[in-house]
C-alpha positions in Angstrom: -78.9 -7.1 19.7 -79.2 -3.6 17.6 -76.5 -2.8 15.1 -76.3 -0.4 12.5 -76.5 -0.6 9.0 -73.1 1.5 9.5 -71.9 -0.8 11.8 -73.1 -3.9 9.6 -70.9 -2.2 7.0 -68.1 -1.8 9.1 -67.7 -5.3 10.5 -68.3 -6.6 6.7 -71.5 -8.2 7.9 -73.2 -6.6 4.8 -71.9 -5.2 1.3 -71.9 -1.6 0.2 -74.7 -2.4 -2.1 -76.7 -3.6 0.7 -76.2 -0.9 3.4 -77.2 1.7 0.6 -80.5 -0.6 0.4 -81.2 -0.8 4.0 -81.0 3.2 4.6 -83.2 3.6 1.8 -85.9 0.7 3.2 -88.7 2.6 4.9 -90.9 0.8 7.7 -93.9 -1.0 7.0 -95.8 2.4 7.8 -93.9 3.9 4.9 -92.1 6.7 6.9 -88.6 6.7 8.6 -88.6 9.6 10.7 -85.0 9.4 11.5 -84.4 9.1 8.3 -86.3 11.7 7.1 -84.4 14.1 9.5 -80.9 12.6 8.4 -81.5 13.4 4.8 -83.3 16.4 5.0 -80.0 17.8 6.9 -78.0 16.3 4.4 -80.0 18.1 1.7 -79.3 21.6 3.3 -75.8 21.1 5.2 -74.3 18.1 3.6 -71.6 16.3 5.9 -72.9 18.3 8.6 -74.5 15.0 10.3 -73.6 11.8 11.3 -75.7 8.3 11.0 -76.0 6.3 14.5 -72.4 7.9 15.9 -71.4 5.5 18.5 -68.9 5.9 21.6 -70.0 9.7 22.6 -70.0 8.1 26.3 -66.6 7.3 26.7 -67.3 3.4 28.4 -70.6 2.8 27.4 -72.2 1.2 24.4 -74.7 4.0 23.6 -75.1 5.4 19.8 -77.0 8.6 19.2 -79.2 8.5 16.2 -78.0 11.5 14.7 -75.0 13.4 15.7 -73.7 16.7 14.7 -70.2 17.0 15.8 -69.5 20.7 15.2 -72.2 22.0 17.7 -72.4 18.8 19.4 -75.9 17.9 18.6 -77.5 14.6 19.8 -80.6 13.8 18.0 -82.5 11.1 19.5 -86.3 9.4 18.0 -88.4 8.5 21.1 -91.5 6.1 20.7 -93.1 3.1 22.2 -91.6 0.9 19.0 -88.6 0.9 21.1 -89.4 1.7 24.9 -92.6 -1.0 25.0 -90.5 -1.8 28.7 -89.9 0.1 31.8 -86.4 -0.9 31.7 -85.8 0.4 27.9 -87.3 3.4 28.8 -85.5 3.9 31.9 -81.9 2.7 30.0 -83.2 5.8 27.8 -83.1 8.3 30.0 -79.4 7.3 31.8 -77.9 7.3 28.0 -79.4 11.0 27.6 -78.3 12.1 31.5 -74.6 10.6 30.3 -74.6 12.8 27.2 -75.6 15.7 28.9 -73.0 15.2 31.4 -70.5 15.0 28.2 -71.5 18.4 27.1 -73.8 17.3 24.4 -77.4 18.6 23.8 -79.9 15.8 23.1 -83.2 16.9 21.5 -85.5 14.1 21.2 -88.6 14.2 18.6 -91.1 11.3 18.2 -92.4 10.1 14.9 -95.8 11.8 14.5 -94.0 15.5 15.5 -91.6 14.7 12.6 -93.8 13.1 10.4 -96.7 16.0 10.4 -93.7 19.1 10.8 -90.5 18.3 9.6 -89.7 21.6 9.1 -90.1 23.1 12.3 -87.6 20.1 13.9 -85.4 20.9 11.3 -85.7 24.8 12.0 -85.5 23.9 15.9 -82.0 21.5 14.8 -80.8 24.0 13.0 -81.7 27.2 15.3 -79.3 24.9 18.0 -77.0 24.4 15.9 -76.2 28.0 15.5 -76.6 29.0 18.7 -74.2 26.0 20.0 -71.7 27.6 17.6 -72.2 30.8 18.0 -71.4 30.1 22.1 -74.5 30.7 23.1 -75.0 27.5 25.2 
């Protein structure tokens, strides 16, 4: 099972202390890419995103990444660390179908793209974002 440092919080699983800690712990490759989008929209549009927003698809289980409510933003990490089996991968796509379905945009980025060019995904988030509030969607 797969819970949130949020969630951990939430359910008192984990102190305050601790779930500061944890978002701060970087993988043993020394990069988070989600991470490193979360804060780096933090850093320019502070409360503008959420951390691993759960219950987007009313009935399901599913959790987007990185959620920005205003525009309705799903930000989603893809890589083999977490669809190694067919049937993750193909769970994978019916969560992003669902949240298309619920009127959200899902842009997906994998770790290299974000690792190597942060700032075009951000540019790309951000260039949505706008758009998605301007009513252009």
């Amino acid at each position: 099972m797969r819970v949130s440092v949020k969630e951990a919080l939430q359910r008192g699983w984990i102190t305050a202390a601790s779930a500061k800690e944890l978002q701060k712990e970087k993988p043993k490759n020394g990069f988070n890419p989600q991470q490193a989008i979360f804060n780096r929209l933090s850093e320019l549009y502070p409360g503008l995103a959420s951390w691993e927003e759960k219950n987007l698809v009313p009935g399901r289980k599913f959790r987007a990444d990185i959620f920005i409510k205003e525009s309705g933003i799903v930000i989603e990490m893809d890589g083999f660390q977490h669809h190694k089996s067919k049937i993750q991968f193909q769970r994978d796509r019916e969560k992003r179908n669902l949240m298309v379905t619920q009127g959200y945009v899902v842009l997906a980025f994998y770790f290299k793209q974000v690792k190597d060019n942060l700032d075009d995904v951000i540019a790309l988030i951000i260039q949505t974002h706008e758009m998605r509030k301007a009513g252009s969607k």
